[in-house]
C-alpha positions in Angstrom: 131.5 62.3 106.8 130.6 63.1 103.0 128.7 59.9 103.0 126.4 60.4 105.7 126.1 63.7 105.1 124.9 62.3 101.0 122.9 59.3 102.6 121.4 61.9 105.2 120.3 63.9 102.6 118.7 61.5 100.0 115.0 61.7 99.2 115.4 65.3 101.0 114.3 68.8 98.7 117.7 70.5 99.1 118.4 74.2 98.2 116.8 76.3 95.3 115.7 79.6 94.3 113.7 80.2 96.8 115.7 79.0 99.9 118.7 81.5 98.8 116.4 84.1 98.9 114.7 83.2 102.2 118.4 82.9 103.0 119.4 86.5 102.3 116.0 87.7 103.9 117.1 86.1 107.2 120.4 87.7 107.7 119.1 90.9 106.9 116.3 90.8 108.7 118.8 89.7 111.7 121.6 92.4 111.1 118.5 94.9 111.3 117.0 93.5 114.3 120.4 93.9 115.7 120.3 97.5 115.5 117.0 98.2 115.5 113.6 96.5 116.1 113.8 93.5 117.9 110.6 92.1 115.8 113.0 92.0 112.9 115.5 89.8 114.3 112.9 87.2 115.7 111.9 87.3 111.6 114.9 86.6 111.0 115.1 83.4 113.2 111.5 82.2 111.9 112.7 82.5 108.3 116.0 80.4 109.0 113.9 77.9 110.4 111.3 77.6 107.7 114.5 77.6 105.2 116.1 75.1 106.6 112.7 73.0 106.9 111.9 73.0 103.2 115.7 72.3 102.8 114.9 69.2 104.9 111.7 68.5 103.9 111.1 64.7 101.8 107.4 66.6 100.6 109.2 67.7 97.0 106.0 68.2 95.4 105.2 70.4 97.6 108.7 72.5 98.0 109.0 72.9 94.1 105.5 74.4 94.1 106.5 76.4 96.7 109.9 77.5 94.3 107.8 78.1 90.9 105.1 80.7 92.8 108.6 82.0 93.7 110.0 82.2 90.4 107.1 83.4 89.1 106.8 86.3 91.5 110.3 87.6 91.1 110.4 87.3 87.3 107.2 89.7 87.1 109.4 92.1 89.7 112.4 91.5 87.4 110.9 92.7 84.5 109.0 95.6 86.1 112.9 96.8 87.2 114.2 96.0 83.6 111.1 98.1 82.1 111.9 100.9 84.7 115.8 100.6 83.7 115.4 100.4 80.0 113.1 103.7 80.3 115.4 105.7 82.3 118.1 105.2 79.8 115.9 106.3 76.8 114.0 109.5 78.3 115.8 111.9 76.4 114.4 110.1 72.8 111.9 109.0 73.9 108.2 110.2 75.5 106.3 107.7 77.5 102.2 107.7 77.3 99.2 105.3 78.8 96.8 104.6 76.5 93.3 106.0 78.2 91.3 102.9 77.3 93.4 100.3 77.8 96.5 101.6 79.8 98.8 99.8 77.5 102.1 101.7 77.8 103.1 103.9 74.7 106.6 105.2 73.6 106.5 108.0 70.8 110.0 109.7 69.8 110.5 113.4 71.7 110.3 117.0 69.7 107.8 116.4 67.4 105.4 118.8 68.6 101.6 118.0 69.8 100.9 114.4 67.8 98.6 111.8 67.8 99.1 108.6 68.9 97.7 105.6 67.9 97.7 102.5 70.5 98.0 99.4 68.7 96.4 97.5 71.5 92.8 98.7 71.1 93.2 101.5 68.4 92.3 104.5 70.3 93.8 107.1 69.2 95.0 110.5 71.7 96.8 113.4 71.0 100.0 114.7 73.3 102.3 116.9 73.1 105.7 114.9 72.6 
């Protein structure tokens, strides 16, 4: 069985990133559909299907394209949540400000009164209150 199941599978994609992840969007997508919107679960189905396709799929070029646009994408999100995280655990030291020409993000230490604030991106310099 293990060696059909290898030979079956040779010159096929297999599982990455992205498949997990269509994976976990499936099955919830389905236990919601369950409950509520029937839409949901049909989504569901469709994403198991394409998962299992690029799973099966000999086109490799194509599927680890398909898995660095994915790993792109969620590092971007990742970051964005580690930014946010990082942020909440500093807001009492710390004030955050966006620079008004550039909207680069600015962190300047709390309780020092009205300052100003120089952004090192463009050199435009603001006061706020900190």
């Amino acid at each position: 069985m293990r060696d059909w199941l290898r030979r079956f599978m040779a010159g096929r994609y297999g599982g990455d990133a992205f498949s997990g992840f269509l994976c976990a969007a499936a099955v919830v997508c389905m236990l919601l559909g369950l409950f509520t919107w029937d839409a949901l679960y049909i989504l569901g189905i469709a994403l198991l299907v394409y998962n299992y396709f690029r799973i099966l799929s000999r086109n490799t070029q194509k599927r680890a394209a398909e898995n660095r646009w994915y790993l792109a994408r969620r590092t971007v999100v990742q970051g964005w949540f580690s930014a946010q995280r990082q942020r909440f655990a500093h807001r009492k030291e710390y004030r955050y400000f966006h620079c008004p020409r550039c909207g680069q993000t600015l962190r300047v230490p709390r309780g020092r009164g009205r300052i100003s604030i120089c952004c090192p991106k463009c050199g435009t310099q603001f006061i706020k209150k900190s």
